[in-house]
C-alpha positions in Angstrom: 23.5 -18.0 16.1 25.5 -15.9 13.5 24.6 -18.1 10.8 21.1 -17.6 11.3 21.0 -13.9 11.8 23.2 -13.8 8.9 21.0 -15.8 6.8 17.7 -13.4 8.1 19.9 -10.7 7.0 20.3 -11.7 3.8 16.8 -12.8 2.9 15.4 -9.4 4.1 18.1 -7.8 1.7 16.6 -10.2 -0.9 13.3 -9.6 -0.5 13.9 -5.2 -0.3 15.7 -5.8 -3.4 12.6 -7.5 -4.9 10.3 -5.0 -3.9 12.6 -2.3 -5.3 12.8 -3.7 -8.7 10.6 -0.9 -10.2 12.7 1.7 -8.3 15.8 0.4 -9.8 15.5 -0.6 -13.7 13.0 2.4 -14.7 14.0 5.8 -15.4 12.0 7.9 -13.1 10.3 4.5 -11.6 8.6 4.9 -8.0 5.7 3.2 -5.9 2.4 3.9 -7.1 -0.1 4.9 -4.5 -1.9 2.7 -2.5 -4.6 4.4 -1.2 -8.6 3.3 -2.0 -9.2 7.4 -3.1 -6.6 7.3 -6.1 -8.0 4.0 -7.2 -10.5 5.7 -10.3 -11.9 1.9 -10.4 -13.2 1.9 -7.1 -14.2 5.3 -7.3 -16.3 4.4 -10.3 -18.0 1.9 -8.0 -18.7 4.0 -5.0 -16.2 2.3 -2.8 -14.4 5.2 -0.7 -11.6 5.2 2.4 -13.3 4.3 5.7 -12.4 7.9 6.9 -14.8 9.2 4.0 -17.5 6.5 5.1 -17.6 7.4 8.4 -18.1 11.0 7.6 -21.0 10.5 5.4 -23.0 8.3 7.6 -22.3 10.7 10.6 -23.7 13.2 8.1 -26.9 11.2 7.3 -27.4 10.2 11.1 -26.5 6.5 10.4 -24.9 4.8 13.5 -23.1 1.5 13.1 
């Protein structure tokens, strides 16, 4: 039982360690955002968050 939760314990301390590689090795280095309205490619296509979406069609009268 303490091997495996040992083992767990070390492969989620592997895998925050891989996810944090940007955080770690570049000067000033952090997470861009991940959110569809500070994407400018999807903005150049029209796609916007669902919140947004849902505004506009309760604007125009749309239900879905």
């Amino acid at each position: 039982m303490i091997k495996i939760f040992l083992l767990s314990m070390l492969i989620i301390a592997i895998a925050f360690a891989l996810l944090a590689v940007k955080l770690l090795f570049l000067k000033n280095g952090k997470f861009t955002s991940q959110h569809i309205h500070d994407n400018a490619a999807l903005r150049k296509q029209g796609i916007h968050c669902v919140i947004d979406q849902d505004k506009e069609a309760r604007r125009a009268g749309k239900a879905y």
